[in-house]
mmCIF file of the N, C-alpha and C atoms, coordinates in Angstrom:
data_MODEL
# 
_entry.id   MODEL 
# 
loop_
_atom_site.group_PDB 
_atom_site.id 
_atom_site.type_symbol 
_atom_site.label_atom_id 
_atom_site.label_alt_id 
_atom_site.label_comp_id 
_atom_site.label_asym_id 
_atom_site.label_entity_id 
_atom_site.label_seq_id 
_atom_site.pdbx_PDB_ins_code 
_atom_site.Cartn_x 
_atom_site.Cartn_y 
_atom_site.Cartn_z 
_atom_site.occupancy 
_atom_site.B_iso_or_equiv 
_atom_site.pdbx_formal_charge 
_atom_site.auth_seq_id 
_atom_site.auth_comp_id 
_atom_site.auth_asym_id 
_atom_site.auth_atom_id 
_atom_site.pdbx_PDB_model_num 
ATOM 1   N N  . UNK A 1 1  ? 0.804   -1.190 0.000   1.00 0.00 ? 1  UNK A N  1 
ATOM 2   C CA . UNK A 1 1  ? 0.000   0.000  0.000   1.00 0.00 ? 1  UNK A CA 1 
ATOM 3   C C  . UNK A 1 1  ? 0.854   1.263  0.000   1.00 0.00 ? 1  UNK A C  1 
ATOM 4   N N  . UNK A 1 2  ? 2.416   1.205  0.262   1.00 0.00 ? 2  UNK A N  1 
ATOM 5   C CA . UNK A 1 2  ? 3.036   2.243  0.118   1.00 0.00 ? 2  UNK A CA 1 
ATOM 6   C C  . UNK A 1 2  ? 3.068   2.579  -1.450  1.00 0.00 ? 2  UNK A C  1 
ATOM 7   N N  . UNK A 1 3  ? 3.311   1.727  -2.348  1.00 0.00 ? 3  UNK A N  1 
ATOM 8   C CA . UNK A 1 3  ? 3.283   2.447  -3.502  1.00 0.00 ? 3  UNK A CA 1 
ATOM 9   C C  . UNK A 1 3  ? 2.009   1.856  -4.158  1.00 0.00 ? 3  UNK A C  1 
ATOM 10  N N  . UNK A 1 4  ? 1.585   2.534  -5.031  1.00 0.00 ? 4  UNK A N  1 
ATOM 11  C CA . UNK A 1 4  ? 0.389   2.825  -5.916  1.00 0.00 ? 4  UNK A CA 1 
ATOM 12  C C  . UNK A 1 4  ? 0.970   2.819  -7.353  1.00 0.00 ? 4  UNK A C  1 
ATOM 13  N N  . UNK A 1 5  ? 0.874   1.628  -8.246  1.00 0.00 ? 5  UNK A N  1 
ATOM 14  C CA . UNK A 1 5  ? 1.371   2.256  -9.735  1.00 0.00 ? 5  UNK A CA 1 
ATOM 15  C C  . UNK A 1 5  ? 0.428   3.118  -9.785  1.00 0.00 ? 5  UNK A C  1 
ATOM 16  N N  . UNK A 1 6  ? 0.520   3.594  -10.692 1.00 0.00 ? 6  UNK A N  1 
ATOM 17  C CA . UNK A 1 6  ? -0.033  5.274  -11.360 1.00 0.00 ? 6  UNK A CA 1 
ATOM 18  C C  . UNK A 1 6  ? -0.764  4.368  -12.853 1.00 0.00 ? 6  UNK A C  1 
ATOM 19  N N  . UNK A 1 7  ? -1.781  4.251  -13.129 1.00 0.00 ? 7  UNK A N  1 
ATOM 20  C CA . UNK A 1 7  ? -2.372  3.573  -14.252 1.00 0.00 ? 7  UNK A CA 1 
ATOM 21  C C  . UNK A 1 7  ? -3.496  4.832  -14.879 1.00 0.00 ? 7  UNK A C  1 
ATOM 22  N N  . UNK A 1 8  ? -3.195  6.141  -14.448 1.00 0.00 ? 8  UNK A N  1 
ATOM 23  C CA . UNK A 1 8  ? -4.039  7.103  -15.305 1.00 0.00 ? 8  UNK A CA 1 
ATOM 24  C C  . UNK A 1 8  ? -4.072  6.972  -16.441 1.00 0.00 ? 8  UNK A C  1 
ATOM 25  N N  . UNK A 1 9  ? -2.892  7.128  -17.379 1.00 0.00 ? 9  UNK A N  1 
ATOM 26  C CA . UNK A 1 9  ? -2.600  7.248  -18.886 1.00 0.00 ? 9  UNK A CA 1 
ATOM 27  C C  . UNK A 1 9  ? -2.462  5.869  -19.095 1.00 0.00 ? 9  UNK A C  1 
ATOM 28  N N  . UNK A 1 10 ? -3.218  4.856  -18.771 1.00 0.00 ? 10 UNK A N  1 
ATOM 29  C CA . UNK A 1 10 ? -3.267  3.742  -19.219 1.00 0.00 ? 10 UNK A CA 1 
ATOM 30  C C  . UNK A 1 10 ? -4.776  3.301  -19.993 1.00 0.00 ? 10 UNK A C  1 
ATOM 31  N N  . UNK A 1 11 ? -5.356  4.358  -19.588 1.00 0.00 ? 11 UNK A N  1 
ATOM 32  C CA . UNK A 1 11 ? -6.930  4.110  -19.942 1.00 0.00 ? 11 UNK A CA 1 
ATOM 33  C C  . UNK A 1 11 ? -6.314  5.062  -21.302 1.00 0.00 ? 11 UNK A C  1 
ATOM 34  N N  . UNK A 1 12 ? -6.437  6.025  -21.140 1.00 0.00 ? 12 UNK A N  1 
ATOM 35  C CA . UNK A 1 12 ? -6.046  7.008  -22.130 1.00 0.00 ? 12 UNK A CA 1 
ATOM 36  C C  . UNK A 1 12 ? -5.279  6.519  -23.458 1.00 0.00 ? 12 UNK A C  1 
ATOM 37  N N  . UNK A 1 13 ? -4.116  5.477  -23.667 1.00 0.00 ? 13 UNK A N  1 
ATOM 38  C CA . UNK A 1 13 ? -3.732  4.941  -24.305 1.00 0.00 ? 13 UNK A CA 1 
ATOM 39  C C  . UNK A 1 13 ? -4.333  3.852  -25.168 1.00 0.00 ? 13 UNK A C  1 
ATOM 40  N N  . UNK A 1 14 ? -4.933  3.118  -24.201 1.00 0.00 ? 14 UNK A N  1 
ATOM 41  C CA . UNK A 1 14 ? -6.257  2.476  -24.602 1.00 0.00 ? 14 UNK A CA 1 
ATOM 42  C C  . UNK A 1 14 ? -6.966  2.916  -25.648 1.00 0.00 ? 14 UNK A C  1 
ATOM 43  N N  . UNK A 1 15 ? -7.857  4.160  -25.254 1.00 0.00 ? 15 UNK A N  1 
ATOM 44  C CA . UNK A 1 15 ? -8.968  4.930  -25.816 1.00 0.00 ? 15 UNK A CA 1 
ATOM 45  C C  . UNK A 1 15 ? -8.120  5.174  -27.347 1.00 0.00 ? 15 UNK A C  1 
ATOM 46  N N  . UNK A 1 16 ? -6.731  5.650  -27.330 1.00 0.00 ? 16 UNK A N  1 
ATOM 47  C CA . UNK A 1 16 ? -6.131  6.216  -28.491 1.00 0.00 ? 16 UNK A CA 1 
ATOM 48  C C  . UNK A 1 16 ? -5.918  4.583  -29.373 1.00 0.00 ? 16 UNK A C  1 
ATOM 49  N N  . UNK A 1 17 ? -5.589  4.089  -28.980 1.00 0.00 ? 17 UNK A N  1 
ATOM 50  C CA . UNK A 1 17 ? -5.346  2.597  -30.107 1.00 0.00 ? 17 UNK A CA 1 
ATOM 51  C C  . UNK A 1 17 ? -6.686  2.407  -30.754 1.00 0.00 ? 17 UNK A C  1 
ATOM 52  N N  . UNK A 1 18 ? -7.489  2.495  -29.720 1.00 0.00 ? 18 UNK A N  1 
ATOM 53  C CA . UNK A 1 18 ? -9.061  1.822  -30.874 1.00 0.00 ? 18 UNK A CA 1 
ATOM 54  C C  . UNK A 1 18 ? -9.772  2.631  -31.370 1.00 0.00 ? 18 UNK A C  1 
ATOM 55  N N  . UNK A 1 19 ? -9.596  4.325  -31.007 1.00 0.00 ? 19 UNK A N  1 
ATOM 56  C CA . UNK A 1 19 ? -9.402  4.777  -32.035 1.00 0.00 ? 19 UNK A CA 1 
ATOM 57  C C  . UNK A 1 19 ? -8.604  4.798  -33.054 1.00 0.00 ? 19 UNK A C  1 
ATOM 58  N N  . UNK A 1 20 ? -7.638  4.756  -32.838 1.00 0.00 ? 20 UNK A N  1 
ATOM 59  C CA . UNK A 1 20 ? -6.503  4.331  -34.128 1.00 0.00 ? 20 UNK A CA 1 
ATOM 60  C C  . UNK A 1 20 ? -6.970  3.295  -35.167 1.00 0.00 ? 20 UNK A C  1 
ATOM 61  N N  . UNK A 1 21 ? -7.509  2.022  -34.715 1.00 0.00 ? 21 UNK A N  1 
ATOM 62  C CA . UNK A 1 21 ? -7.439  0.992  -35.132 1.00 0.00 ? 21 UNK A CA 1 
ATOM 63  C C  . UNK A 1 21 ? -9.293  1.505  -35.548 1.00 0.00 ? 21 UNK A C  1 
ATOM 64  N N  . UNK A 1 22 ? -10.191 1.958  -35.469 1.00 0.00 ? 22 UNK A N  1 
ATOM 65  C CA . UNK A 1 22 ? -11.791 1.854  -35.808 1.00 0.00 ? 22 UNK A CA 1 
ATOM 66  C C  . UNK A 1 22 ? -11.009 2.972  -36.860 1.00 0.00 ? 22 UNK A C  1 
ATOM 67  N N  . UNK A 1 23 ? -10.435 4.189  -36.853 1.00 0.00 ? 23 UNK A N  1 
ATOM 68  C CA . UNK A 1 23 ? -9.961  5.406  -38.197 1.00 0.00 ? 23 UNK A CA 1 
ATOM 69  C C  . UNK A 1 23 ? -9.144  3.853  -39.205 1.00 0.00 ? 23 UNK A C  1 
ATOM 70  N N  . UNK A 1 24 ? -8.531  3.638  -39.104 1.00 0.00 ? 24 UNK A N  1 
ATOM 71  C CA . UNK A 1 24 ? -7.571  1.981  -40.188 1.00 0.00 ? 24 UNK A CA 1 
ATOM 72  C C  . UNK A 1 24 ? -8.717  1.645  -40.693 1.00 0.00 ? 24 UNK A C  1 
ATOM 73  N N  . UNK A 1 25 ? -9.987  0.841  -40.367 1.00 0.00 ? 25 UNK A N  1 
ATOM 74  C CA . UNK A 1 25 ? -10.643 0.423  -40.682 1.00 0.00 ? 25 UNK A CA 1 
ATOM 75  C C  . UNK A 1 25 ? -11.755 1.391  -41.632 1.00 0.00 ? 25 UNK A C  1 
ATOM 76  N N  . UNK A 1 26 ? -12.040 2.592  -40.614 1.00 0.00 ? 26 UNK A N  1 
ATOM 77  C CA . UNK A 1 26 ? -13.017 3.217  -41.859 1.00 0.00 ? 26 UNK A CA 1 
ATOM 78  C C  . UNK A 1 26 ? -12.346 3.923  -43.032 1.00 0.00 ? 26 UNK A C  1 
ATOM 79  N N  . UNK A 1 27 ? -11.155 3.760  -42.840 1.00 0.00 ? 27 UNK A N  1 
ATOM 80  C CA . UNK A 1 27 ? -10.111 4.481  -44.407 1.00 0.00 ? 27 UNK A CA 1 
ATOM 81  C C  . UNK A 1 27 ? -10.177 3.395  -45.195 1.00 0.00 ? 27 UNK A C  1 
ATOM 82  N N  . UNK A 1 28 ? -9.915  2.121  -44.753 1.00 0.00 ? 28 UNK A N  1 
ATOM 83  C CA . UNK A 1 28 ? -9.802  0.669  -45.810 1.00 0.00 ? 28 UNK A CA 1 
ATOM 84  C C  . UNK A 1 28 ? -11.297 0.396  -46.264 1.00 0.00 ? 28 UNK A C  1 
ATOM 85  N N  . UNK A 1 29 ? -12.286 0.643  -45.790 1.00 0.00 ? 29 UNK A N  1 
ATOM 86  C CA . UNK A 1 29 ? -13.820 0.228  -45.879 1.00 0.00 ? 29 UNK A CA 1 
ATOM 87  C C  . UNK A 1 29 ? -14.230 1.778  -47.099 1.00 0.00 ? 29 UNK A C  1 
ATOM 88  N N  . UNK A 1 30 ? -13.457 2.794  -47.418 1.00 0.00 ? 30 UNK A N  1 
ATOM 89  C CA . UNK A 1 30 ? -13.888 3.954  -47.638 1.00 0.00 ? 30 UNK A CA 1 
ATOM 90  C C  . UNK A 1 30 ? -12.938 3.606  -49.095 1.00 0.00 ? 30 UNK A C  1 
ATOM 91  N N  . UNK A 1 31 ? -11.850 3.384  -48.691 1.00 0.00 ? 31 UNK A N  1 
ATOM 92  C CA . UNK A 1 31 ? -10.942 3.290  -49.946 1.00 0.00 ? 31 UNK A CA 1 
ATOM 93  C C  . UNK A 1 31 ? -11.488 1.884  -50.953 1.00 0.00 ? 31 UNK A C  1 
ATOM 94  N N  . UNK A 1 32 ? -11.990 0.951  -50.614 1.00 0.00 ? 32 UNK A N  1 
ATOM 95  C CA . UNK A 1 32 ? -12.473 -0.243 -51.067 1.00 0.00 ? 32 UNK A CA 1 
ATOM 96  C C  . UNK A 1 32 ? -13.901 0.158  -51.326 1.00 0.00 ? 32 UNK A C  1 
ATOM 97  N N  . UNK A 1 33 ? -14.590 0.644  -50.965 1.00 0.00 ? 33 UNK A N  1 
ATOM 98  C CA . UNK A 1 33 ? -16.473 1.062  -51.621 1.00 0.00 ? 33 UNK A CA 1 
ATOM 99  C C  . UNK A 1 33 ? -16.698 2.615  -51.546 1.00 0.00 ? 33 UNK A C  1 
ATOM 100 N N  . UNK A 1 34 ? -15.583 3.532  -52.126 1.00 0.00 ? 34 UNK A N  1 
ATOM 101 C CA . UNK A 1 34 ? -15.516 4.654  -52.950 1.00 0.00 ? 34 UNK A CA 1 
ATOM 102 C C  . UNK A 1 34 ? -15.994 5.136  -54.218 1.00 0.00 ? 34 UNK A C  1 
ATOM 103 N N  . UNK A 1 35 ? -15.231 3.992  -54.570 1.00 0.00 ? 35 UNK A N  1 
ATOM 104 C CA . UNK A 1 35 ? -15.638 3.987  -56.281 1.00 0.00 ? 35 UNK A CA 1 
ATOM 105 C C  . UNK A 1 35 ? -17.300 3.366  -56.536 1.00 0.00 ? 35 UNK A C  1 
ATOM 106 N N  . UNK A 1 36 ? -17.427 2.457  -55.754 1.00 0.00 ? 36 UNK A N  1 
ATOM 107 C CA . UNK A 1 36 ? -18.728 1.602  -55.522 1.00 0.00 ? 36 UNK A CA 1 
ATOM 108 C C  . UNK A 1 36 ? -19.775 2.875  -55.311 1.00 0.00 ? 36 UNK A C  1 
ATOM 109 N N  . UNK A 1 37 ? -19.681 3.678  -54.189 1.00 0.00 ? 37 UNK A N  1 
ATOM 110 C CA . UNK A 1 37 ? -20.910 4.278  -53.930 1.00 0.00 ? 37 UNK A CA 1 
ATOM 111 C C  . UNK A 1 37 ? -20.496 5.262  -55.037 1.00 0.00 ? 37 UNK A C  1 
ATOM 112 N N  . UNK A 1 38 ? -19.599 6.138  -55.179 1.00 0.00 ? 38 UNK A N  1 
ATOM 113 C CA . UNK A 1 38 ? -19.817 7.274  -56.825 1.00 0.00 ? 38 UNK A CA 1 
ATOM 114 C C  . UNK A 1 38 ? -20.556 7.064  -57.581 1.00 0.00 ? 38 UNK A C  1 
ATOM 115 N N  . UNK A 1 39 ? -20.418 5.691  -58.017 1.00 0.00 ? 39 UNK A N  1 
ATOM 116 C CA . UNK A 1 39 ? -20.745 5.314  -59.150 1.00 0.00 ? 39 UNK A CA 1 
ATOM 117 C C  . UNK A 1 39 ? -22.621 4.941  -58.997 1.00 0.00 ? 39 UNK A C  1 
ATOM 118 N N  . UNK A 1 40 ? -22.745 4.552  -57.503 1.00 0.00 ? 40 UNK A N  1 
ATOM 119 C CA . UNK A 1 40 ? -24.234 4.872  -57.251 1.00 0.00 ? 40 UNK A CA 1 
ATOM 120 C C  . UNK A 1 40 ? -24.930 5.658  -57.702 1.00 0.00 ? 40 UNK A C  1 
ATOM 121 N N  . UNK A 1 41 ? -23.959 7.202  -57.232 1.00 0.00 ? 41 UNK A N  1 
ATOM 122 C CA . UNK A 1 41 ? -24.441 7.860  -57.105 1.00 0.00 ? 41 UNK A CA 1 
ATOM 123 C C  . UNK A 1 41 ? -24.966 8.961  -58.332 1.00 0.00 ? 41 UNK A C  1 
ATOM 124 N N  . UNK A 1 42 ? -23.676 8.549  -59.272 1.00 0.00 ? 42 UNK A N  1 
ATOM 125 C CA . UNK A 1 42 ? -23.206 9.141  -60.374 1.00 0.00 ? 42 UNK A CA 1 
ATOM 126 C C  . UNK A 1 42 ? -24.460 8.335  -61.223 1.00 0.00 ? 42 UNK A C  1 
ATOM 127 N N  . UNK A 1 43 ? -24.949 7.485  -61.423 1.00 0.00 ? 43 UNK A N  1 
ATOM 128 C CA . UNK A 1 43 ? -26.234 6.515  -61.763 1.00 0.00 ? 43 UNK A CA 1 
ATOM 129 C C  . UNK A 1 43 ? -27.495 7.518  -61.408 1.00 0.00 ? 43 UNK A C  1 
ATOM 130 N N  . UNK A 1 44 ? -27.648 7.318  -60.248 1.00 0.00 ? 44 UNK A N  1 
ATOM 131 C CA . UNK A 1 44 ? -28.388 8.175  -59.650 1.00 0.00 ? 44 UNK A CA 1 
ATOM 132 C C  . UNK A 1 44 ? -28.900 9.236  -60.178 1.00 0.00 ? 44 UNK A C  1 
ATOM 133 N N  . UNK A 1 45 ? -28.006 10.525 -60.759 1.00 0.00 ? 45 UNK A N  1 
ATOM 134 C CA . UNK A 1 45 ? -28.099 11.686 -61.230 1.00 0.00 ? 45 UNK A CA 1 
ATOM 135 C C  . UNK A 1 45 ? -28.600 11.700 -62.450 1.00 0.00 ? 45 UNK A C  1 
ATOM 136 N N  . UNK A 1 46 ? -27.501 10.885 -63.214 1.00 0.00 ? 46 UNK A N  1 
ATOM 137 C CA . UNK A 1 46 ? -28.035 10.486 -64.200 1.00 0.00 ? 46 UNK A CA 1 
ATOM 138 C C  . UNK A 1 46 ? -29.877 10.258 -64.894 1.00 0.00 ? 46 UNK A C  1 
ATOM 139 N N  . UNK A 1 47 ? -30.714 9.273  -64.086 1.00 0.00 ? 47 UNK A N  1 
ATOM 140 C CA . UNK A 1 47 ? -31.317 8.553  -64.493 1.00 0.00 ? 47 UNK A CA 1 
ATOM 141 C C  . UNK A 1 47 ? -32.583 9.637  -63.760 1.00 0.00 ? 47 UNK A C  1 
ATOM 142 N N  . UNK A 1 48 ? -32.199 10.681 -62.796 1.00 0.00 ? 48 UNK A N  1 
ATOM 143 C CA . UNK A 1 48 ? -33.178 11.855 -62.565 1.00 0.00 ? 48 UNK A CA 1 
ATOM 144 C C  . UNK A 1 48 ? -33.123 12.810 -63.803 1.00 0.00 ? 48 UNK A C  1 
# 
């Protein structure tokens, strides 16, 4: 009980990886069905 690790910036580090890692994922999910939804969309305009 004399010492206490210090685990503040351990949550905090946490929080930053899965954000890190959920931003990885919506860049690869964005870069892979980019062209997919344009082209929806570009349809879309079109056919109004």
């Amino acid at each position: 009980m004399l010492f206490l690790p210090r685990e503040e910036g351990q949550g905090l580090v946490e929080y930053a990886l899965i954000l890190v890692l959920v931003a990885i994922v919506v860049i690869a999910i964005l870069l892979l069905l980019g062209p997919v939804v344009g082209n929806v969309f570009s349809n879309l305009v079109q056919n109004l």
